[in-house]
N, C-alpha and C positions, 0 to 999 in steps of 0.2 A: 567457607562456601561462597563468602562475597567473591572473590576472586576466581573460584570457578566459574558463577551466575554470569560477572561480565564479562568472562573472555567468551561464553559460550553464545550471550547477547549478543557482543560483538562479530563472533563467525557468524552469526544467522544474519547480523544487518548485512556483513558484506559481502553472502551469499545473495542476497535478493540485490542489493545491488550490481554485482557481477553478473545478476539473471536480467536484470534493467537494461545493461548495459547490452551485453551480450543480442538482448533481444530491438536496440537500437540498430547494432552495426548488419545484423542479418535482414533487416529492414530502410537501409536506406537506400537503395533504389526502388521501392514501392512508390508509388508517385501517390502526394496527398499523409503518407506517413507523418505523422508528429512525432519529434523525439521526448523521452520521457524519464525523468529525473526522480532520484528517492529523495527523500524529505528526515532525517533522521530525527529523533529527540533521547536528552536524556531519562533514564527512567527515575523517578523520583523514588527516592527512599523509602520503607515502610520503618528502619528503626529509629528510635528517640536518642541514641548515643549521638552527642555531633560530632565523635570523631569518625563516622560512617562516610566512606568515600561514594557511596552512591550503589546504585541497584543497576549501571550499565548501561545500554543502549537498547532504544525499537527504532524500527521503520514506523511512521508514522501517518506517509503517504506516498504516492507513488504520481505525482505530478504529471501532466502534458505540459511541455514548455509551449503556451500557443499567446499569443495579443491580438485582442476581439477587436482593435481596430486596425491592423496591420493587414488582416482579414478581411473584413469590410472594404478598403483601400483599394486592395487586390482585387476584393468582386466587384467595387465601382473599375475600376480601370478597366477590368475584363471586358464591360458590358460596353463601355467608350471604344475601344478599340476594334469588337464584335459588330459594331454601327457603323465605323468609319470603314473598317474592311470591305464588308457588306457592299456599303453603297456605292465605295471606289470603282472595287472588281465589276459590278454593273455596268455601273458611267460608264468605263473604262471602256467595256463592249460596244455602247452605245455611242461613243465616240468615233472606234475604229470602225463602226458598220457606217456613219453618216459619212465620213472621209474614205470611205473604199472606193477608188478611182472605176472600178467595175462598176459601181452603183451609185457615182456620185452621180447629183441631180445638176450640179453646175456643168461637169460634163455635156450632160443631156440636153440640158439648156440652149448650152453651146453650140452643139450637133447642131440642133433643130433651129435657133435663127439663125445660126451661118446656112444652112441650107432654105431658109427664106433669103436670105441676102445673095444667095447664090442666082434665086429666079429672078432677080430684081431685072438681069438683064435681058432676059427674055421668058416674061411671065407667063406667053402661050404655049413654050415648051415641056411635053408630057416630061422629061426625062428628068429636070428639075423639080418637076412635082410631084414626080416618085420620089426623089428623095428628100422633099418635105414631107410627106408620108411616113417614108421607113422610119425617118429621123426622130420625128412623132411617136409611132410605135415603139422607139426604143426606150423613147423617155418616159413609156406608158409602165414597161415594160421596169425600169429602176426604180420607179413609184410604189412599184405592184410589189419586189422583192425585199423594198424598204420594208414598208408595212407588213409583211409576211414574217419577216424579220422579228422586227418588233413584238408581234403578235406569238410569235415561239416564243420570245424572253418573257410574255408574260403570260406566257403558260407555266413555264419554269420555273419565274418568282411564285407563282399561285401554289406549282407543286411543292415546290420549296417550303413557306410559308406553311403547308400542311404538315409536312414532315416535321418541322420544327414546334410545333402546334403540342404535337402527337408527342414528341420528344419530352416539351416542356412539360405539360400533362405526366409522363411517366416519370421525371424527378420532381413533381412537386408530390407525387407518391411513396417516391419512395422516400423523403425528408418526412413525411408525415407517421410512416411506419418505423423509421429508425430513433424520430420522437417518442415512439410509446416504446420501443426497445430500452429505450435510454432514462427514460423515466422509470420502467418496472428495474432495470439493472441499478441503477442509484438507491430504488428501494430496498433491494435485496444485498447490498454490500457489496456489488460485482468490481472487476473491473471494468471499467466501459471505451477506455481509450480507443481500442478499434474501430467501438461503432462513432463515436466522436468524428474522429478521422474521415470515416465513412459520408458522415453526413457533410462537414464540413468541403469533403471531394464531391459532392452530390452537389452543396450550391452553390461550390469553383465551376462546375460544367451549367449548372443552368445562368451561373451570370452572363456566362458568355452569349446565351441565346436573348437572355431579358436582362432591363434593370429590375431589380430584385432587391426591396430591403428587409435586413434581417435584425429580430428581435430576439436577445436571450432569456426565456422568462426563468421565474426563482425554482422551478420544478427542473430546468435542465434541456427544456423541449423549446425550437426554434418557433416562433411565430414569422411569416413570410409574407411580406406585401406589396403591389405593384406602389411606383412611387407617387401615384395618385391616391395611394391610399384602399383601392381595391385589396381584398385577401385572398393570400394562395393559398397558405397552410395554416389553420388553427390547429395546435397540439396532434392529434393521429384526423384529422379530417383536410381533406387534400381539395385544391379548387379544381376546375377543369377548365380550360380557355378554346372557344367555339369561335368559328367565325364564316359570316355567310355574306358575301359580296367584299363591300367594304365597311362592313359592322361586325364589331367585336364584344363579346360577353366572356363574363368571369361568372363560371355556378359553383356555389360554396353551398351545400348542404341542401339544396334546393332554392337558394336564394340568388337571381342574378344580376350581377354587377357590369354596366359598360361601362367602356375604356375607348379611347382610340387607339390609332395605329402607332403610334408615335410611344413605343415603349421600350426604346433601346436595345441594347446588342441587335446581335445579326438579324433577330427577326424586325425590329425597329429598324435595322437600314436598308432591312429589300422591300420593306413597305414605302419606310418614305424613299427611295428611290421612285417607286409604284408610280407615288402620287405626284414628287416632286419633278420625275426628269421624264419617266416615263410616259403619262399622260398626259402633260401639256409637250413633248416631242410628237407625238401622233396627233395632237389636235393642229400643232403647228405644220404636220408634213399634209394631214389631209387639208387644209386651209390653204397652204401653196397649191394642192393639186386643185382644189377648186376654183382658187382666183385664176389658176391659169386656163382652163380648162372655159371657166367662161368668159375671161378676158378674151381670148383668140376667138373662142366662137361666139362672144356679141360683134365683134370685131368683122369678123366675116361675113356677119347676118347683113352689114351693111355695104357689102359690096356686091357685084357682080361676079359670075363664072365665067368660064372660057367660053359660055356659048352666048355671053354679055345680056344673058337672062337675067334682070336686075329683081335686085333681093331675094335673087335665089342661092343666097349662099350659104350651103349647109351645115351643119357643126361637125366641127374638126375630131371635137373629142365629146365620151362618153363616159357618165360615171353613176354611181349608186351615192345618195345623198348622206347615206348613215355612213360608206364608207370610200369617201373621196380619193383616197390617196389607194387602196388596196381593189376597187375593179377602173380604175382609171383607165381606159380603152379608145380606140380608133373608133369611131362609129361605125355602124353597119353599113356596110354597101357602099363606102365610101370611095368615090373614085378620082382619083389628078384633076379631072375634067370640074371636079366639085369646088375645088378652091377656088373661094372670090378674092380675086386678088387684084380686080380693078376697080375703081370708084365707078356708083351708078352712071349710066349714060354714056361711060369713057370707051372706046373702040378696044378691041381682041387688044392690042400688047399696052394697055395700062395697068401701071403699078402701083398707082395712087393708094390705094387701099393693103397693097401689100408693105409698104412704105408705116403705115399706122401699124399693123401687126408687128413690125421690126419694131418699134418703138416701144412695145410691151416689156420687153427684155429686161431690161435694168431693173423694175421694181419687184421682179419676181426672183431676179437672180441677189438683188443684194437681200429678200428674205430668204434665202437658204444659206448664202455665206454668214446671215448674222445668226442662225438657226446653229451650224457647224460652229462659228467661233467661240458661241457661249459656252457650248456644249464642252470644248478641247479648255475653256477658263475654268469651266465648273470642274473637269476630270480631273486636272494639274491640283486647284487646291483641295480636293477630296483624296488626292494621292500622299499628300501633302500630310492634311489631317490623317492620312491612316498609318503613317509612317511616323508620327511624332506620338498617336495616340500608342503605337507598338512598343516603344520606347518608353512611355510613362509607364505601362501594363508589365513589363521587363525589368523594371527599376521597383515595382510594386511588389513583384513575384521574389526580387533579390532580397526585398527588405525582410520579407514574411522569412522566407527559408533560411535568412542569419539567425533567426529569430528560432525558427520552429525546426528547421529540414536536420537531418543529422550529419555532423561536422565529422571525419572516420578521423582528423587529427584528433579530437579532442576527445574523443571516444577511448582510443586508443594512451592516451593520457592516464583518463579515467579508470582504464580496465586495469593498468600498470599499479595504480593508488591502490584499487582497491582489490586487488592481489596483496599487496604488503599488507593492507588494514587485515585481510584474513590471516595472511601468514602469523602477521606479530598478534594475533589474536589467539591463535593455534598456537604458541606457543607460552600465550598468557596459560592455555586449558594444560598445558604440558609439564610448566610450571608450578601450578598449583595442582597437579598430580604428584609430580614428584615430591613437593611438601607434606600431600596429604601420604604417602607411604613411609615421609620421614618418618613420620608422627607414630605411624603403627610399627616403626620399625624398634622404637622406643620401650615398646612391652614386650 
C-alpha cells in the first residue's frame, strides 16, 4: 500500500501543480498578476520500521512569488516620475504660451516704442499718434490673452487636482475593503492571491497620483500613509483627502489631519507647478503690466499735449489693480491729440518728453526676456528630470516583474517537469497495481 499511497500523493501534487502552473500562463497578460509557485513537502511517516521509505508527497503551499521591497521601489519611483511628468507637461505649456510670437510681449514692446520713436520726428503729426495708440492697444491686447491664458491652466490644474482628489479617495477605499477581504480570507483558509494582487494593482495606481507609504501588518492588511506621516488607510477604514483653496485635509474616521501640497506624484506636480511657476508667472506678468502702464503715464503726466496745454497729459493706459496684466486697456476717450509728448512750456513740435518715454523700454523689456528665459531653463531641466525620473520608474517595473510577472519560458519548462512528475507517478499507481493482482493471482 505504501507504493500505491506515494504514487497517488505524488499525481495529486503534480495535479495542483500543473493547475499553478496552467493558471500562471492563462494569466500573464493580466496586468498587476503575480506569478505563483507550489511549495512541496515530504510526508512524514506514521510507521516505526526504519526500513519504511516514507508516506510520499503534499502540497504544502501555494506561494506568490512577490519582494515587498521591489514593490515599494516601484511605488517610490512611480510617484517620482508622476511629479516630474506632471510639472514638465505644464512648464512646458507655460513656456510655449510666453514665447508665442502672436502674444509675445517683447513683440509688443517693440511695436509700441518703435512707434514712439517713429513721432520723434514729427511729434504734431496725428498719423504717428495713431499708431502709438494702435500699437498700445495691441500690446494691451497680448497682456489681456497672456493672463486669460494663464487663468484657463489654472482652472484646469484646479479641475484636475479635483478629479485626482476624487480618484485618490476611491483607491484608498478600495485598499481598505480588499484589507478586510484579505484578512476574513486568511482566516478561513482561502486562497487569497488574487485579491493580493488586487490590492497590490490598487497602490501601483495610487502611487502614481500620491507618494504613498505602505505598511505590512501581521494580520495581512496594508496600513497606508502620507510621507508626513498623515493616514490614509487603517485596516478596512479609508481617509478621504479635501481640499479648499490652497488648504489641504486628510479625515480618517472623523479625525482631520493637514498636509501641504507638496505630496508627490502627479497630484504633487500640478500643485507645486500651481505655486512654483504658476503664481509667481502672473504676479511677474501683472507687475510688468503695471510698471508699464504707470511708468509711461507718470511719464506723460509731466508733459504737455499737442494743444501745449501743460500738465495736461493724460494716461495712456488703464487697468484694474487686483488684475493688472488681465484688464490692461487704452483709456477711455482717449485721443492722438492726448499724447504729451513735449516737455512743459516747449512749442507744438517738441519731443523732449517723448524722448523720456523712449527711454522706458529697456527696463521693461529685459523684465520680460528674463521672465521668458527662466521660464525655457526651468522647462529644459523639468524635461530633463522627467525623462530620467521615466527611466528609473522603467527599470523599477523590470526589476519587480523578473521577480513577480510570469516568464511563458519558464512556465512552459515547468509544465513539461511536471507532466513527467505525473506521468512517472501514474505509472508508480500502475505498477503497484499490477503487483497488487500478482499477489491475488497467487490463490
Amino acid at each position: 500500500m505504501s507504493m500505491l499511497s506515494n504514487g497517488l500523493s505524488g499525481l495529486t501534487a503534480s495535479q495542483i501543480a500543473l493547475n499553478v502552473v496552467s493558471n500562471n500562463i492563462a494569466n500573464s497578460n493580466v496586468a498587476g498578476y503575480t506569478r505563483q509557485q507550489t511549495v512541496n513537502s515530504a510526508l512524514i511517516s506514521n510507521s516505526n520500521n526504519s526500513l519504511s521509505s516514507g508516506s510520499g508527497v503534499e502540497v504544502s503551499a501555494i506561494n506568490r512569488i512577490t519582494d515587498d521591497y521591489l514593490n515599494n521601489n516601484l511605488w517610490r519611483s512611480n510617484s517620482s516620475y508622476g511629479f516630474n511628468q506632471a510639472y514638465s507637461d505644464y512648464l512646458g505649456v507655460a513656456e510655449q504660451l510666453l514665447a508665442n510670437e502672436n502674444l509675445s510681449l517683447s513683440v509688443g514692446m517693440d511695436d509700441l516704442f518703435n512707434a514712439f520713436n517713429s513721432a520723434s520726428t514729427e511729434p504734431s503729426s496725428i498719423a504717428p499718434r495713431q499708431l502709438i495708440i494702435s500699437s498700445a492697444e495691441a500690446l494691451t491686447q497680448k497682456f489681456n490673452s497672456l493672463a486669460a491664458n494663464l487663468d484657463i491652466q489654472r482652472v484646469q490644474i484646479e479641475e484636475q487636482a479635483d478629479g485626482m482628489l476624487e480618484m485618490a479617495n476611491s483607491l484608498f477605499a478600495e485598499v481598505a475593503t480588499l484589507n478586510q477581504e484579505i484578512v476574513d480570507g486568511t482566516a478561513q483558509g482561502a486562497n487569497i492571491s488574487a485579491l493580493l494582487d488586487q490590492r497590490d494593482e490598487t497602490v501601483n495606481s495610487l502611487s502614481k497620483l500620491m507618494d504613498v507609504e505602505v505598511a505590512r501588518m501581521d494580520n495581512g492588511s496594508y496600513t497606508l500613509s502620507m510621507t508626513g506621516g498623515q493616514p490614509l488607510v487603517l485596516g478596512s477604514s479609508a481617509a478621504s483627502l479635501t481640499r479648499v483653496g490652497n488648504d489641504y485635509q486628510v479625515n480618517l474616521a472623523g479625525q482631520p489631519f493637514s498636509f501641504s501640497g507638496d505630496i508627490g506624484g502627479q497630484l504633487g506636480g500640478i500643485l507645486s507647478y500651481e505655486t512654483n511657476i504658476l503664481d509667481t508667472t502672473e504676479a511677474s506678468l501683472n507687475q510688468l503690466a503695471q510698471d508699464l502702464a504707470d511708468d509711461v503715464n507718470n511719464q506723460l503726466a509731466l508733459g504737455q499735449d499737442i494743444n501745449t496745454i501743460a500738465g495736461a497729459g493724460a494716461p495712456l493706459f488703464d487697468y484694474n489693480p487686483l488684475d493688472p496684466a488681465g484688464s490692461l486697456s487704452i483709456s477711455a476717450g482717449f485721443e492722438p491729440e492726448d499724447l504729451a509728448l513735449g516737455a512743459i512750456g516747449a512749442g507744438p513740435g517738441d519731443n523732449s518728453n517723448l524722448s523720456q518715454i523712449i527711454a522706458l523700454k529697456d527696463g521693461h523689456y529685459d523684465s520680460y526676456n528674463s521672465l521668458v528665459g527662466t521660464l525655457a531653463i526651468q522647462s529644459g531641466q523639468a524635461g530633463a528630470e522627467a525623462q530620467a525620473s521615466k527611466s528609473i520608474a522603467d527599470d523599477a517595473l523590470a526589476q519587480r516583474d523578473s521577480v513577480s510577472a510570469v516568464n511563458l519560458d519558464e512556465e512552459a519548462m515547468s509544465l513539461i517537469q511536471y507532466q513527467q512528475s505525473y506521468q512517472a507517478n501514474a505509472k508508480v499507481v500502475s505498477a503497484s497495481q499490477q503487483l497488487f493482482n500478482t499477489l491475488l493471482s497467487m490463490f
